[in-house]
C-alpha positions in Angstrom: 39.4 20.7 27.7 37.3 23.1 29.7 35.4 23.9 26.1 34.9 20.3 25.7 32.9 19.5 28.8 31.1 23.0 28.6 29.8 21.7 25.3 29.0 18.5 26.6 27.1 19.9 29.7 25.6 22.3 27.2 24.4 19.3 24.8 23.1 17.0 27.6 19.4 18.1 27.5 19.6 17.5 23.7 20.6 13.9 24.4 17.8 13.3 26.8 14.9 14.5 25.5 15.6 12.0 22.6 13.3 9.0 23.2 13.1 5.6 21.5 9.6 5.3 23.3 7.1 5.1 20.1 4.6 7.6 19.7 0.9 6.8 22.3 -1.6 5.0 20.5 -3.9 7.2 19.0 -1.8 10.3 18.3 -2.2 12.2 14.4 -0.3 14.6 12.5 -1.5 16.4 10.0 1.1 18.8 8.8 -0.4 22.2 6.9 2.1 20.4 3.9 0.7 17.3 3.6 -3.5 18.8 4.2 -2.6 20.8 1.1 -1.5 18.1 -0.4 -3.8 15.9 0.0 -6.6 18.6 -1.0 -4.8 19.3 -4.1 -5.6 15.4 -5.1 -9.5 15.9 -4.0 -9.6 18.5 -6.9 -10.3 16.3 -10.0 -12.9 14.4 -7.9 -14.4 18.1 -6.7 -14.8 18.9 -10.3 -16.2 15.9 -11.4 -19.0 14.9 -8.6 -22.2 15.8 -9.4 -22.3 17.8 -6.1 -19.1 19.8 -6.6 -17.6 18.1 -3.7 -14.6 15.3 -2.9 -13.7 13.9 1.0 -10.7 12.2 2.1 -11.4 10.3 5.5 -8.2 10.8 7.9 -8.7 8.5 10.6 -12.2 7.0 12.4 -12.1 6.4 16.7 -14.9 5.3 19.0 -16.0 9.3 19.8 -14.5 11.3 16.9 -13.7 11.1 13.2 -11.5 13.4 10.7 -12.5 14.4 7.4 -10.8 16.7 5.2 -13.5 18.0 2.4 -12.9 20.5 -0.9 -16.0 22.0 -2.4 -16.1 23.7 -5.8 -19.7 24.9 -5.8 -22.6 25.0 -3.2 -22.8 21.8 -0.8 -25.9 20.3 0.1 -28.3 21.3 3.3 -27.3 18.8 5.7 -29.0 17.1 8.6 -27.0 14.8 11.5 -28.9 13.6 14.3 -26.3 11.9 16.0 -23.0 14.0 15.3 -21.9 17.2 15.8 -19.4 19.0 13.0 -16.3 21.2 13.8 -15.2 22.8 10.4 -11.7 24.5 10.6 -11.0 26.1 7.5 -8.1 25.9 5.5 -8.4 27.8 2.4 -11.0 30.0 0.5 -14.0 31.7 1.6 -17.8 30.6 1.5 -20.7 31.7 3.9 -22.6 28.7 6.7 -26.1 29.0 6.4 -26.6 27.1 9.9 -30.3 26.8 11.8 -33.8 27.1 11.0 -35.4 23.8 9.8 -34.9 21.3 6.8 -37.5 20.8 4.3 -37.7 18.3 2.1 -34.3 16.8 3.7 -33.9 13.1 2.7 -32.6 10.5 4.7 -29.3 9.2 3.1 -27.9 7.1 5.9 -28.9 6.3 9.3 -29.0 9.0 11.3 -28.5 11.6 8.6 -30.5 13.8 5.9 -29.3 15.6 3.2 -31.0 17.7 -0.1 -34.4 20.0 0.2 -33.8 23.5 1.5 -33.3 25.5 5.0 -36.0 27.7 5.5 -34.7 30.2 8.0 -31.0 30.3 9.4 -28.5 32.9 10.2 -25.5 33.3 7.8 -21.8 33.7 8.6 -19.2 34.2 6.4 -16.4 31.9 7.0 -13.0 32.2 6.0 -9.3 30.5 6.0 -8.6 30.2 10.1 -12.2 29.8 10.8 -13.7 27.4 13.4 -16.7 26.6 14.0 -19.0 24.0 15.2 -22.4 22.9 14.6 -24.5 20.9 17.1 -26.1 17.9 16.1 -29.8 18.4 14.3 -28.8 21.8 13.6 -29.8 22.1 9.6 -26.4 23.6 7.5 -25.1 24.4 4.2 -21.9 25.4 3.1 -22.2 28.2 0.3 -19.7 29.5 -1.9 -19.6 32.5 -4.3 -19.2 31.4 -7.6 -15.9 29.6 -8.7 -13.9 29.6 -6.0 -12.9 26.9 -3.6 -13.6 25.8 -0.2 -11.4 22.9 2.0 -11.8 22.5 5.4 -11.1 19.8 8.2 -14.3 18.3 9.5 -14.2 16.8 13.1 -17.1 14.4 13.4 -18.2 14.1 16.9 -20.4 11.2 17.9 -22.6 10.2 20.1 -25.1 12.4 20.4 
């Protein structure tokens, strides 16, 4: 009897740390499972696009929203004026040519430019684990060395 309520004692913080409460508003889970999942079904659309690149949109708030993006090939100079980008990478390697100034960037949606060239810039080679962030209006270009692959999360900050 004494092993019983030893046991029972024992398996009381098990018991209530159980909760029926739902989950806040708000909250996501990504597991590393189902982001290699998911990137696995961008590949046919990576191969295909003209720019060697597929996005899945996760979720979209007032302040923030998750992307999760697979490039095949070089990505385009890029231009926000409003958002900042946080890439974490997941898989594969590929080098962020980030500053100096956008020429001949055109204006694809309000508030962003994409295409022309960066003249200037600092490289950094970026790698699976990799964060980084870019502020807004800071020119970028994701670069890969030929063939291989590049997915990452992209947290779009807004607001800026």
């Amino acid at each position: 009897m004494r092993k019983f309520w030893l046991l029972s004692f024992l398996a009381m913080p098990l018991f209530l740390a159980y909760s029926d409460e739902p989950p806040p508003g708000g909250l996501e889970h990504w597991t590393s499972a189902s982001l290699v999942s998911m990137s696995r079904a961008l590949e046919p659309q990576a191969a295909s696009d003209s720019h060697h690149f597929a996005v899945k949109q996760l979720s979209n708030y007032p302040n923030e929203y998750f992307l999760l993006a697979r490039r095949v090939a070089d990505g385009q100079p890029e231009w926000h004026e409003t958002e900042a980008d946080v890439f974490i990478v997941l898989s594969g390697t590929g080098t962020l040519l980030v500053g100096g100034t956008l020429v001949g960037g055109e204006t694809t949606a309000p508030h962003e430019q994409r295409n022309g060239s960066i003249q200037g810039g600092v490289r950094q080679k970026l790698a699976a684990g990799d964060v980084v962030r870019i502020p807004a209006r800071v020119p970028h270009q994701v670069l890969l060395e030929g063939g291989k692959e590049f997915t990452y999360l992209v947290i779009k900050v807004k607001g800026y």
